[in-house]
N, C-alpha and C positions, 0 to 999 in steps of 0.2 A: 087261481091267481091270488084269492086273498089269502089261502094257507099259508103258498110263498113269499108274500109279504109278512104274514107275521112271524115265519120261520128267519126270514131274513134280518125281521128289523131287531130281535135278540139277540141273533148274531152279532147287529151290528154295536150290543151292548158291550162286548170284547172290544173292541175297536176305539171306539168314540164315547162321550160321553151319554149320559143318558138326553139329557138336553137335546146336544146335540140330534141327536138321534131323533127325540122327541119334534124337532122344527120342521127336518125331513118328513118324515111319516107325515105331518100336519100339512104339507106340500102338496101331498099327494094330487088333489084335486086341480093342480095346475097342471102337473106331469100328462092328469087321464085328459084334459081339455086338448093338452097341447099335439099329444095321441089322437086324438080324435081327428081334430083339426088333420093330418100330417096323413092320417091313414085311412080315413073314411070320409071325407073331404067334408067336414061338419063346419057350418060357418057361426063364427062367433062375435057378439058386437065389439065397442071400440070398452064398455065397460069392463068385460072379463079381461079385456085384453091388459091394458090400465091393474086392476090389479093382478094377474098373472105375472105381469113386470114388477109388480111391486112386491111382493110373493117372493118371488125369484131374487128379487137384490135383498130381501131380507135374509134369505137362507143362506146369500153371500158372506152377508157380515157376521154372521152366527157361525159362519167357518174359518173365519182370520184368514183372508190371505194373505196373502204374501205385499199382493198392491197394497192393501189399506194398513194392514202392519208397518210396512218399512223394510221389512225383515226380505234377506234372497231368497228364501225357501223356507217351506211350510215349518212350522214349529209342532215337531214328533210331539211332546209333552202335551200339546193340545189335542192332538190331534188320535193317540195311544196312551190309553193308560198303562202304566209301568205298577203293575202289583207290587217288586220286590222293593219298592223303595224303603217300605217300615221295615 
């Protein structure tokens, strides 16, 4: 699993930015709580919980959507980088 995530998270250097990229990965530890919780029936207080949420809306606004933008739809430029612009 951890191969796959770092295989993955370079990949997602094509994609997105590295930033970007970088908030996710830092995430992670909400993802494995929430995993746990959902698949092995792990019980977690109201603390983790509290920042799991707060975790979670952070990684929202690190990816513009479309709600807190204005904007209908995602904006590509942000979201792919375009190599051939130079």
């Amino acid at each position: 699993m951890g191969s796959s995530a770092i295989i993955l998270q370079f990949y997602s250097f094509k994609y997105i930015s590295i930033a970007d990229s970088t908030v996710i990965c830092f995430a992670t530890p909400v993802f494995v709580t929430l995993a746990a919780h959902v698949c092995l029936g792990e019980k977690s207080g109201i603390i983790p919980v509290i920042a799991g949420v707060v975790v979670l809306l952070g990684v929202g606004v690190i990816a513009r959507p479309p709600l807190i933008t204005g904007e209908e739809e995602f904006n590509n430029d942000n979201l792919v980088c375009h190599y051939n612009r130079i």
